[in-house]
C-alpha positions in Angstrom: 23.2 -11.8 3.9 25.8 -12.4 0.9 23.0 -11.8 -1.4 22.3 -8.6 -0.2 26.1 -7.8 0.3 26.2 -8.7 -3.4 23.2 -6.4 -4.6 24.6 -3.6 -2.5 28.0 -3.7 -4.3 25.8 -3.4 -7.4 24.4 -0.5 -6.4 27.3 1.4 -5.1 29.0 0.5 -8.3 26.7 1.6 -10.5 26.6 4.4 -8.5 29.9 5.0 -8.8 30.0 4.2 -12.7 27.4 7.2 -13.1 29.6 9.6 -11.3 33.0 8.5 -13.6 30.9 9.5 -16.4 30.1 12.6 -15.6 33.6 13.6 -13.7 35.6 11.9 -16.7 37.1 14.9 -18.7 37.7 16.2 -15.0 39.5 12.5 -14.7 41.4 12.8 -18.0 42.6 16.4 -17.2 43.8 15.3 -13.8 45.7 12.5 -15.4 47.3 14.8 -17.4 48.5 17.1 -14.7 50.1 14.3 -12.9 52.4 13.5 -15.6 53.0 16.7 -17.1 54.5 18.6 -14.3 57.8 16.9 -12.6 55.9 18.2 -8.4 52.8 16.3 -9.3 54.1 12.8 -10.6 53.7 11.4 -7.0 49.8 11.9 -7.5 49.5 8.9 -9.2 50.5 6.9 -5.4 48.1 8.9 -3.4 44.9 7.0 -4.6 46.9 3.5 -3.7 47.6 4.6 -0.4 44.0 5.7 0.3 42.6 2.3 -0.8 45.4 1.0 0.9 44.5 2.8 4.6 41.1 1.5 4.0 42.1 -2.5 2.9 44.0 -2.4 6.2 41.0 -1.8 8.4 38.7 -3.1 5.8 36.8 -5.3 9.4 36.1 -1.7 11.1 35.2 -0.1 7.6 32.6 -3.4 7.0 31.5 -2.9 10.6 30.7 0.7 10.4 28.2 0.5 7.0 25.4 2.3 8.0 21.8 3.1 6.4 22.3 6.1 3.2 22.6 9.2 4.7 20.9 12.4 3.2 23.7 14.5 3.5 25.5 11.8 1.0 23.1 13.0 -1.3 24.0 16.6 -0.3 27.4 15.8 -0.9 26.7 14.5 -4.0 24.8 17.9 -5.5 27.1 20.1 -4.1 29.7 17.8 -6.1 27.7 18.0 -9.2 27.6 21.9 -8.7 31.2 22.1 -8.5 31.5 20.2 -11.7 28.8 23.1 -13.4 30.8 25.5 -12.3 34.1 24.0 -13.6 32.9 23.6 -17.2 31.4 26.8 -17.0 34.8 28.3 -15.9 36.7 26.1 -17.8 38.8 26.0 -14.2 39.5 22.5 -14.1 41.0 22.4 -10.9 36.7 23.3 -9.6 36.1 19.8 -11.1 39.2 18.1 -9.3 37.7 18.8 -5.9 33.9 18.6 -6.7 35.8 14.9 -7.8 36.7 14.5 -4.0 33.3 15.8 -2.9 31.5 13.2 -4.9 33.6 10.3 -3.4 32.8 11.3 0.0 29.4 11.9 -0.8 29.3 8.0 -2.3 30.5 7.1 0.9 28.0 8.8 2.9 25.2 8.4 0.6 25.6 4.7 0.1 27.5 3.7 4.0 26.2 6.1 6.2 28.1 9.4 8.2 29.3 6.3 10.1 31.2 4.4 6.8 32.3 8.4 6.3 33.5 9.1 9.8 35.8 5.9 9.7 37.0 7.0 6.3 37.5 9.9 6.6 41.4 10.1 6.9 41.9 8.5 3.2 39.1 10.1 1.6 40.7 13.7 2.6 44.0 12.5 1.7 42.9 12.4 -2.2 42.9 16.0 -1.5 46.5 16.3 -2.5 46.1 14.4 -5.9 44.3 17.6 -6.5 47.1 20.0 -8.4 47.0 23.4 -7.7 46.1 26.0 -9.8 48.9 27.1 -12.5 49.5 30.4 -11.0 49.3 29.1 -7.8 52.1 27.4 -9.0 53.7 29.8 -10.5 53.6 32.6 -7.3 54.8 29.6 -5.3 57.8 28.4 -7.2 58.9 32.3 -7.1 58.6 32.8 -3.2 60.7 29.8 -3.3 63.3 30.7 -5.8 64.1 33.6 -4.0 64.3 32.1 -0.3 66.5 29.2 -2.1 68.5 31.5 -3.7 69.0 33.5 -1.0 69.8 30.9 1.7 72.0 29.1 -1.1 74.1 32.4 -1.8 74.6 33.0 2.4 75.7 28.7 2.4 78.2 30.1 -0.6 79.8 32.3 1.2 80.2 30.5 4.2 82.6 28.3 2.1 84.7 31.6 1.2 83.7 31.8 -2.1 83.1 35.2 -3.5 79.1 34.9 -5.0 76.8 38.0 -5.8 73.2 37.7 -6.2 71.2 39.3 -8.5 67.7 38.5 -8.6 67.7 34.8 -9.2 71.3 34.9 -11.3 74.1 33.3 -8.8 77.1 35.3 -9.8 80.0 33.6 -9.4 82.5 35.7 -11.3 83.6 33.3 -14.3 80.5 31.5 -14.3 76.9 32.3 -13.5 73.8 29.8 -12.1 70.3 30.7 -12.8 68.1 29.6 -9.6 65.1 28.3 -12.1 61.6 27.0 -11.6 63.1 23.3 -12.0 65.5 24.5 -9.2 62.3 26.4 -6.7 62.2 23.1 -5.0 58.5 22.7 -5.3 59.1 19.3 -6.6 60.3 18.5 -3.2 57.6 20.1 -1.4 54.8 18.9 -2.8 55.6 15.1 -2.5 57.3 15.4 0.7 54.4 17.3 2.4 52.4 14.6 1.3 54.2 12.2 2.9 54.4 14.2 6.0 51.2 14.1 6.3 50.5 10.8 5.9 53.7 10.0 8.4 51.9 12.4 11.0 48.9 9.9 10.3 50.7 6.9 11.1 52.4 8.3 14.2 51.5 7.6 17.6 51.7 10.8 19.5 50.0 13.7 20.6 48.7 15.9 18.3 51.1 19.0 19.2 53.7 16.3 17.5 51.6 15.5 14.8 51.1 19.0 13.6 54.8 19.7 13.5 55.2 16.6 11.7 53.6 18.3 9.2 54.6 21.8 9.4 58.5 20.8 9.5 58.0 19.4 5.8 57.8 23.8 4.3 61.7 24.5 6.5 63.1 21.2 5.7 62.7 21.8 2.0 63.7 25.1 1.8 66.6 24.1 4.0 68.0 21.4 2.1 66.9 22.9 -1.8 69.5 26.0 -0.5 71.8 23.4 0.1 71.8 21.6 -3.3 72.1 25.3 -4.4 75.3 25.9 -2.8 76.6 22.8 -3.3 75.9 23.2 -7.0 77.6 26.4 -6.9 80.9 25.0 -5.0 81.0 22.0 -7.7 80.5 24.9 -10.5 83.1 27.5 -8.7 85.6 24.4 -8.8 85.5 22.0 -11.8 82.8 23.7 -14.0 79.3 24.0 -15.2 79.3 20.3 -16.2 78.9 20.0 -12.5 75.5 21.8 -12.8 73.5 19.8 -15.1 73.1 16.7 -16.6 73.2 13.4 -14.4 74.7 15.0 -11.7 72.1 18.1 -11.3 69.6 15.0 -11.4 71.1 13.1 -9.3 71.6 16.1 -6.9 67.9 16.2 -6.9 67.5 12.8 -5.3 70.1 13.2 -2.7 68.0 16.4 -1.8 64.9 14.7 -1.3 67.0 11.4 0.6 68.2 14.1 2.7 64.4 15.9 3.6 63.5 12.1 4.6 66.7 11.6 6.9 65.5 15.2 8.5 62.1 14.2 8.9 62.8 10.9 10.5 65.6 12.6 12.6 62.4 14.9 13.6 60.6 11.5 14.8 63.4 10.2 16.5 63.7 13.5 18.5 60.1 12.8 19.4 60.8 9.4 20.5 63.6 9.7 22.1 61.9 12.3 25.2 58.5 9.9 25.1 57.8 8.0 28.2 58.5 5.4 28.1 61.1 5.5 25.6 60.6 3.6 22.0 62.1 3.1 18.9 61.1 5.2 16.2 60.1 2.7 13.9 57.5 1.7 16.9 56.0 4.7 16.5 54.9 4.3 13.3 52.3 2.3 11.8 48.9 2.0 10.4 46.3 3.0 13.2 44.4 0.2 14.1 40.6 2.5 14.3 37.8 1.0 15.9 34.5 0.8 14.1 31.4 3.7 14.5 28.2 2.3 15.2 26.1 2.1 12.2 23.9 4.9 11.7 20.8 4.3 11.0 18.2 6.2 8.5 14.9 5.7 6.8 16.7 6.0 3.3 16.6 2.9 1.8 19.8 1.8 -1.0 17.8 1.3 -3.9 16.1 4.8 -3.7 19.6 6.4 -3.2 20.9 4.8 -5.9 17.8 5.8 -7.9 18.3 9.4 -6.7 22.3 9.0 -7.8 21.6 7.6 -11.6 18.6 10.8 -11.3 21.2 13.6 -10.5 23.9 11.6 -13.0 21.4 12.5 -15.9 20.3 15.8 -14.7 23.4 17.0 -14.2 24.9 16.0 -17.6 22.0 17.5 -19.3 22.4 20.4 -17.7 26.4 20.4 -18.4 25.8 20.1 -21.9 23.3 22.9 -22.0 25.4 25.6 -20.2 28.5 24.5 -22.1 27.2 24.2 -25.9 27.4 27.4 -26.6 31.4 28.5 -26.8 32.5 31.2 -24.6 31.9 34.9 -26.0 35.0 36.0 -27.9 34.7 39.4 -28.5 35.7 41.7 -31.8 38.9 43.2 -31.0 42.3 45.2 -32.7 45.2 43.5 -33.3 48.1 44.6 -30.8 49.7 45.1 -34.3 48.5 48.2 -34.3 49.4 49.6 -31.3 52.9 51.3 -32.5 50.3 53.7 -34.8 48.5 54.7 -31.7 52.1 57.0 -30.7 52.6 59.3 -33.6 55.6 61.1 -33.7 57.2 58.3 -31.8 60.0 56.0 -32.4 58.8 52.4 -32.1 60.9 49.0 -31.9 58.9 45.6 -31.8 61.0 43.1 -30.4 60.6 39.7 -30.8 58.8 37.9 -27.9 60.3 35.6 -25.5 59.9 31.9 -26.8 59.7 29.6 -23.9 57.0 32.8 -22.6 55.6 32.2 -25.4 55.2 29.3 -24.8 54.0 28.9 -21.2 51.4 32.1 -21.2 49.7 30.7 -25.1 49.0 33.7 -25.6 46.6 34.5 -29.0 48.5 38.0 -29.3 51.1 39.7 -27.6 53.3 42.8 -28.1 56.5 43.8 -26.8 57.7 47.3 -27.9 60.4 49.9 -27.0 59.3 53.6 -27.3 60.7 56.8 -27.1 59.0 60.1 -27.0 59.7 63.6 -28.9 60.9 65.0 -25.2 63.5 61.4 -25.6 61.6 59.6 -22.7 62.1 55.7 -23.0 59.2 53.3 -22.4 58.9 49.3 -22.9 55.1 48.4 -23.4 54.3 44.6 -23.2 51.3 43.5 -23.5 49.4 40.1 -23.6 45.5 39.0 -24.8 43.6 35.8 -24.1 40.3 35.2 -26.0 39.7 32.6 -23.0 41.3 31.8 -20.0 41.2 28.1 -19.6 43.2 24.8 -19.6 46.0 26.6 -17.9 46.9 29.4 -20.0 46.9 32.8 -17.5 49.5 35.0 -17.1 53.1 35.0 -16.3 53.5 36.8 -13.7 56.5 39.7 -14.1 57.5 39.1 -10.6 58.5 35.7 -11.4 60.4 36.2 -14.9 62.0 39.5 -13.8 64.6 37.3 -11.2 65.3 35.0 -14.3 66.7 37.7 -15.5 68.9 38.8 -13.0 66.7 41.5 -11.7 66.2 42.2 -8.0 62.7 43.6 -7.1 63.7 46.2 -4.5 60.0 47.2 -3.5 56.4 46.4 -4.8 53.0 48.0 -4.0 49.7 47.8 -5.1 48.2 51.5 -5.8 45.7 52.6 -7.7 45.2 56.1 -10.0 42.3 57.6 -11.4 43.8 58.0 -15.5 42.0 60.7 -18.0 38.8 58.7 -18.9 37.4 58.7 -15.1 38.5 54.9 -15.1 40.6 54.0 -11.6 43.1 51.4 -12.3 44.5 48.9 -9.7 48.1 48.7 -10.5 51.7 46.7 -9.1 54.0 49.4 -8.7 57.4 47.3 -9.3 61.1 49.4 -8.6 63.8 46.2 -9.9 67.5 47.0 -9.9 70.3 44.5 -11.9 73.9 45.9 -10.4 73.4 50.0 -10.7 70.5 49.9 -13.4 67.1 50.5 -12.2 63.5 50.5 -13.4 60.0 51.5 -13.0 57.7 48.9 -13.6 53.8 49.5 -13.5 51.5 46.4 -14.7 47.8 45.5 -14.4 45.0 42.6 -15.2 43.2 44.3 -17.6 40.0 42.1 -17.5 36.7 42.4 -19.8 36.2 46.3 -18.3 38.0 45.9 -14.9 41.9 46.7 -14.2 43.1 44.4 -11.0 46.5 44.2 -9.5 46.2 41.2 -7.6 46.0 37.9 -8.9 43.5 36.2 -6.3 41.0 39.5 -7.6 41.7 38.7 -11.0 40.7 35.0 -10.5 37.8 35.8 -8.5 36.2 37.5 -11.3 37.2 35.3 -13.9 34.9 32.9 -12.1 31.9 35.8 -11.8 31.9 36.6 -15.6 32.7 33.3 -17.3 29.2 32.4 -15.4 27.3 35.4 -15.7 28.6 37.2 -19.0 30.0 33.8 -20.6 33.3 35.8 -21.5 37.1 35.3 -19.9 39.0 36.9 -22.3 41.0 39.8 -20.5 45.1 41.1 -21.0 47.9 41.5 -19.2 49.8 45.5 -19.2 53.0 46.3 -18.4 55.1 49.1 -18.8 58.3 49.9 -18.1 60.6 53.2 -17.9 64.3 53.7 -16.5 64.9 55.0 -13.3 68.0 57.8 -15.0 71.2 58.8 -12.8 70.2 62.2 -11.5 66.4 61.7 -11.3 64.0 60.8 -8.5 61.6 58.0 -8.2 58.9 60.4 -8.8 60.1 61.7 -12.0 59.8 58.6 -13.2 56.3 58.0 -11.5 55.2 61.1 -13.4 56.0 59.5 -16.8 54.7 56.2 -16.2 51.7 57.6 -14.8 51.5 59.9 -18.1 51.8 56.9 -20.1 49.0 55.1 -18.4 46.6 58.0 -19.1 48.2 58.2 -22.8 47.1 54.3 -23.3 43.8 54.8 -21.6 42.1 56.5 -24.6 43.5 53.4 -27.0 43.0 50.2 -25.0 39.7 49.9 -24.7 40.0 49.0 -28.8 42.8 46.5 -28.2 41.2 44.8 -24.8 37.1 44.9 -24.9 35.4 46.0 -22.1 
């Protein structure tokens, strides 16, 4: 029995050796996340504490070992599709989960849907070593600035201090606090909803208390991130902005995240305290003891799945390297540099861009120019071009850099016009107001011959093209005009919408279609 214990482990490590192979850029990339982004450093645990939730019921995981199961090997192509499709894409996070997939389909392929089924809780929990997407991200941390910011600013003024907000700049009359992304509390969120999860795992209770186990983690955050805001802003309001960074803002941080714990556990002891019969919380928590499945049984035998395994391995790195040799399409293009020429008879101002945007979009060229017409209309065009999207560079979205700097978005819709050329464009419509000023903003996706508003869109067919035409190049528009003291909405509709058609018969040079 020991020697066949011992050629099975052979097997499934081989097995497993195969798969690292072909999944180890995905691997590397995934380590990378982890430690580049302060929400994601608690990935690093979550692959302990599976192995961990399997070691402590290692006798009903031995028990439950089953004959190979053919929808292992299912798994384990549907796994190697999703790694296809990543390098195609150059969307790493694709290859993160076809990562998970693979593991599960190891399990399966190699235990049995019995080995899986007992599994199954610390195999889905390496779904939250997965990071999400940058501008996932980056729409996420916005929604929560503004909720902190707002919450923060009403905690203020419940301590009588006089506070005004605008946008994401907490105005406090000699000194101002910028809500940032550090400050969205997302690196709260995503480690503490992780651990809510796994404490709704080790509770014992019904599943009604389970769930909100869970769901408590999103209010609890929010919660206490609005109050390190305000607290921040009382220590700022009375001895200074020293009180606002350095070792206190970090340490500030921690006592946030003490704080979500005492809530959470204060949520358990609720729980525990109207059980019956009543127990101490700490009784109802701990590792649930599971009881083995019943081997199931096949006609598969280990060595031909493993066969199958090192087969696939092969076929799928040959295959990888064959869709993937060829770089993606790059297009011929003009240089925004020239897009100043394109508005004779106008004045034109390039201003310098934006380092630390700069910096986050990567950007091969950008343009930010102001522009006033012969009739003295006033535009700011901004523009920014991508020969690829990939390894995290995409767009920064205006609806999260507008608040940093101290504008308000007062409405936003997503319309769409039909400009000179016939083309419709899909459009945000954006009206943002700092104190009495406001603006029009109109901005688009402009992506190889499609113009999308929404961000889930533009993915969606960043995904379609970089398989089909081998291209993800694409730009971001925006374009700006005052809202003027005396004029309606409308007027300034009409010139924005002017503009767009004006830009229409140009663009096409500057962005391929």
């Amino acid at each position: 029995m020991l020697k066949g214990l011992s050629r099975n482990g052979l097997l499934v490590a081989g097995a497993a050796i195969a798969f690292i192979g072909i999944f180890w850029a995905a691997m590397g990339n995934l380590w990378f996340r982890w430690g580049e982004s302060q929400e994601l450093s608690h990935s690093y645990f979550i692959p302990a504490i599976s192995a961990w939730l399997v070691w402590t019921n290692r006798e009903a995981v031995i028990k439950s070992i089953g004959a190979p199961s053919i929808y292992g090997a299912a798994a384990l192509i549907a796994a190697g599709l999703f790694l296809l499709l990543g390098q195609v894409t150059h969307i790493f996070v694709i290859e993160h989960l076809g990562l998970v997939v693979a593991i599960a389909g190891l399990v399966a392929g190699f235990g049995g849907l019995s080995l899986l089924r007992v599994t199954a809780a610390p195999v889905a929990f390496l779904l939250f070593a997965v990071p999400p997407p940058y501008w996932f991200i980056t729409v996420l941390s916005w929604k929560f600035q503004q909720i902190s910011s707002i919450i923060g600013v009403w905690m203020i003024q419940l301590m009588d201090i006089p506070v005004y907000l605008s946008g994401n700049i907490i105005d406090l009359g000699d000194y101002k606090l910028q809500v940032a992304e550090a400050c969205s509390g997302l690196r709260y969120l995503f480690p503490f909803l992780s651990l809510g999860v796994m404490t709704a795992y080790l509770y014992r209770g019904p599943l009604w208390q389970k769930a909100a186990i869970v769901l408590s983690t999103v209010p609890i955050t929010i919660a206490m991130n609005s109050f390190r805001i305000a607290a921040t802003g009382a220590l700022v309001q009375a001895y200074g902005t020293s009180h606002a960074e350095g070792a206190l803002h970090f340490f500030e941080g921690w006592v946030v995240f003490v704080l979500c714990l005492i809530a959470l556990f204060a949520l358990i002891f609720v729980f525990s305290w109207f059980s019956k019969p009543r127990i101490s919380p700490l009784d109802k928590l701990g590792a649930p003891e599971l009881e083995p499945v019943a081997p199931s049984a096949g006609a598969v035998k280990r060595p031909v799945m493993a066969a199958g395994v090192f087969g696939g391995a092969i076929a799928f790195f040959g295959l990888s390297q064959m869709l993937t040799t060829d770089a993606l399409i790059i297009p011929e293009r003009k240089d925004f540099a020239g897009v100043p020429a394109e508005f004779e008879g106008w004045e034109s101002t390039v201003l310098p861009m934006d380092p630390s945007v700069a910096e986050v979009l990567g950007a091969d060229d950008t343009i930010v120019v102001n522009l006033v017409s012969p009739e003295d209309e006033y535009f700011n065009v901004y523009m920014a071009y991508l020969d690829a999207q990939r390894d995290g560079r995409s767009w920064h979205s205006p609806r999260q850099c507008m608040p940093g700097g101290g504008w308000q978005i007062m409405s936003h819709d997503i319309l769409e016009t039909t400009v000179s050329s016939g083309r419709t464009i899909h459009y945000n419509r954006l009206i943002i107001q700092n104190r009495d000023v406001r603006q029009l903003v109109y901005y688009w996706y402009d992506q190889r011959g499609r113009q999308v508003a929404n961000e889930f869109a533009m993915k969606f067919w960043l995904i379609v093209d970089a398989v089909i035409k081998k291209r993800s190049d694409g730009a971001m528009v925006r374009v700006i005009t005052p809202i003027l003291r005396g004029e309606s909405v409308a007027d300034a509709d009409a010139r924005l919408t002017a503009m767009m058609s004006k830009m229409d018969a140009f663009l096409p040079e500057y962005v391929p279609e």
